[in-house]
N, C-alpha and C positions, 0 to 999 in steps of 0.2 A: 412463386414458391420461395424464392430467394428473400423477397420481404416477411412473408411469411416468419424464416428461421431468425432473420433480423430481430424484427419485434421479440419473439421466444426469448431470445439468447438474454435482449433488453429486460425484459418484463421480468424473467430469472435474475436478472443481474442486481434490480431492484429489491426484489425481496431480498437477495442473499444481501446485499448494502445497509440494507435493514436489520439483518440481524450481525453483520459487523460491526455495526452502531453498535449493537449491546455488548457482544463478547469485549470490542476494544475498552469500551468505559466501565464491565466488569471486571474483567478479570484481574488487572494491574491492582482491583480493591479489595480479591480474594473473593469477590461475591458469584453466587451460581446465573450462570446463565442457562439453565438448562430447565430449572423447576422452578424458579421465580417466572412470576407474570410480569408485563412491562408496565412503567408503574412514573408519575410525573415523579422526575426528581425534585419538586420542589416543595408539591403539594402531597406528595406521595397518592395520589389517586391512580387506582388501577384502569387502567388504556382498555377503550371494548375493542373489538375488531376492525369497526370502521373510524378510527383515531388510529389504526395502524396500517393502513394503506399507501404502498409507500409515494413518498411525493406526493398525491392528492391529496392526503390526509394534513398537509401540513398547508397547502392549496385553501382547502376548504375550512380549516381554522384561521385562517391569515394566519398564520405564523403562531400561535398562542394556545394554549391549555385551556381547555375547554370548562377545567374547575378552577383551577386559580386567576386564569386570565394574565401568567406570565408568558413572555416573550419563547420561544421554542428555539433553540438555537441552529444555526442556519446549517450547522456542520451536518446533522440528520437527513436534510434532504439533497444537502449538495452531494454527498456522500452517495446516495443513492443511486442519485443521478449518476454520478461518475461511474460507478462500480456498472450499472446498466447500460452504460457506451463501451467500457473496457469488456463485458462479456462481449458484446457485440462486435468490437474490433476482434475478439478472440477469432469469432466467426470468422470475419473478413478475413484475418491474416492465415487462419491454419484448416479452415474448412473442419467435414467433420473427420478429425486425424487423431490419433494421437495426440499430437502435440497441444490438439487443441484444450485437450485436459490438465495437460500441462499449465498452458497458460492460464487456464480459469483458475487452477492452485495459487500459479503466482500473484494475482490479479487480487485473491483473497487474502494471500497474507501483506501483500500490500497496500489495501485498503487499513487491513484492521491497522499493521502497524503508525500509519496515519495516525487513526483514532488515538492509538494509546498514547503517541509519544507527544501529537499535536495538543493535549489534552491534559498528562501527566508527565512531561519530557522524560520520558520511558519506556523501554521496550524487553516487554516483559520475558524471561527466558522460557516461560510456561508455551507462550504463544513459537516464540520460534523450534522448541523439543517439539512439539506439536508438528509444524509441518517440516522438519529435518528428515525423519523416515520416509513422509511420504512423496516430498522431491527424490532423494536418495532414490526411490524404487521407481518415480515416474522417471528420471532422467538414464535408468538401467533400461526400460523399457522402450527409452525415443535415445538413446546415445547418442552422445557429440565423435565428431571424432577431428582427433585422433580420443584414444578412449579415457586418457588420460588427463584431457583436457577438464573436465570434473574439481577431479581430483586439485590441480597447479590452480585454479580457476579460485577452490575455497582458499586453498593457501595462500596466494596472492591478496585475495580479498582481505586477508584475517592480517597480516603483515603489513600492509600498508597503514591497516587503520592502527596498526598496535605503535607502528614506527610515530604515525601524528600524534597519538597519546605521548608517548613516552619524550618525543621532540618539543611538544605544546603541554607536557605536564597537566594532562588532563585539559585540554584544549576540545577533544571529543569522549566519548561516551564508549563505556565497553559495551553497552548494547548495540551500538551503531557496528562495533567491530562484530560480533559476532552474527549480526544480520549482515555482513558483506562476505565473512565465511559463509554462510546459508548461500546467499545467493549465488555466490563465485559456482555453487555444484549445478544451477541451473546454468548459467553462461558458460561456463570454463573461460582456460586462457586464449584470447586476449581480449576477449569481450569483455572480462569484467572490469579490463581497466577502461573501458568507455564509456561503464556503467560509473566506473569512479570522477572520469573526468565529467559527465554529464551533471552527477549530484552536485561534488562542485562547484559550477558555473550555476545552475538554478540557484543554490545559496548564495553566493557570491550576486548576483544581480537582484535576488528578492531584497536580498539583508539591505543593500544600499536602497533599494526603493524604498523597504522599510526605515530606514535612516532618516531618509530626503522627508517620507513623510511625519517624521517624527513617530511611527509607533511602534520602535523602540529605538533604546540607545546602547553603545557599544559596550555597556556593561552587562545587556539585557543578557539572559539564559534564553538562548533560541533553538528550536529542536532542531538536528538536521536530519531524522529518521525521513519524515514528509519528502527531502527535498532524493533521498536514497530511492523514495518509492518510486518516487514519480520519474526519476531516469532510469531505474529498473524497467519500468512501466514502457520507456520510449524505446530502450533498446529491444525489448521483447517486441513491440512490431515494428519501429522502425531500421534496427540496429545494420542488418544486413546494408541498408539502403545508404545511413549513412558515412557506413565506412567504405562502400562503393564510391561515394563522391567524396572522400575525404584521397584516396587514393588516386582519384582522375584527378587531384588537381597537384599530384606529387610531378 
């Protein structure tokens, strides 16, 4: 039964990664995602159903448009992929609870942010007004406590990132800051400062890998939305665990 909900949670996780793929690469461009069909951006050919299957479809084309014969880029399916392991971690970490809906929110608006900032180094405010009420009401519904912790949690988030702007004069992004107010209401205090130190360090060890390999240089414009999600992403199932061992070895 257990693999059974596995697969589900996967199999969901994939479609919805598939249509994160679209919202993130429309909306930042003002375009509808809701009544446009999915469509090659290069050749503009409209996609039938089976060129939208997710992962297979990109399997079964080798990688390529099936009208123009351009390269598919690899973001669509990794994407998928991921988002289909993080439903399925949701599973594992919160059963079927509350919370677990919770994290499927989080899980979505950290994929898309990916998409948009990885893509367009931005993070649209459309996307985050969009899921700010419905964290607000799911985090009303699974409370942290103490009750307040919410609340310090977005503030925290929003004032750090404001203090780097203003110290690094525009060294980070005000979308970055307001996606850490967002998120401070899912963690509260003092998780979201490990949500801070996590993003951080994945930047900080990618950029130089990036460096070593040369593709980029320190002048480049690097997003660091991608590097927010994906420590968002480890505190929401690992966090508890690693601030357990972070404290056994005080």
């Amino acid at each position: 039964m257990e693999i059974a909900y596995y697969s589900l949670f996967f199999i969901l996780g994939t479609i919805f990664g598939s249509f994160f793929n679209v919202v993130g690469l429309r909306v930042p461009k003002g375009k509808s995602f809701t009544t446009d069909r999915s469509y090659c951006p290069n050749c503009q050919k409209q996609l039938t159903w089976y060129e939208l299957i997710p992962i297979l479809s990109y399997l079964f084309q080798a990688g390529k448009c099936r009208g123009c014969g351009k390269t598919i880029g690899k973001l669509y399916p990794t994407l998928e992929l991921l988002t289909g392991l993080f439903f399925a971690l949701s599973y594992w970490r919160f059963d079927l609870t509350m919370e677990l809906v919770l994290s499927l929110i989080v899980v979505s608006l950290a994929i898309i942010i990916i998409v948009t900032d990885y893509t367009y180094t931005l993070i649209p405010n459309k996307i985050l007004l969009f899921f700010l009420p419905i964290l607000i009401i799911a985090r009303i519904v699974t409370p942290l406590n103490p009750w307040w912790s919410p609340i310090v949690g977005s503030m925290t988030g929003f004032g750090l990132l404001l203090l780097i702007i203003i110290v690094s004069k525009g060294g980070m992004g005000a979308g970055d800051m307001k996606y850490f107010a967002v998120l401070g209401i899912v963690f509260g205090f003092p998780n979201i400062l490990l949500v801070f130190f996590l993003s951080t360090l994945y930047g900080a060890v990618i950029n130089i890998g990036l460096l070593a390999l040369k593709k980029v240089t320190r002048k480049s414009k690097v997003p660091f939305g991608p590097y927010i999600s994906f420590a968002a992403l480890t505190v929401l199932f690992f966090g508890e665990q690693i601030i357990n061992w972070y404290l056994s070895l005080i």
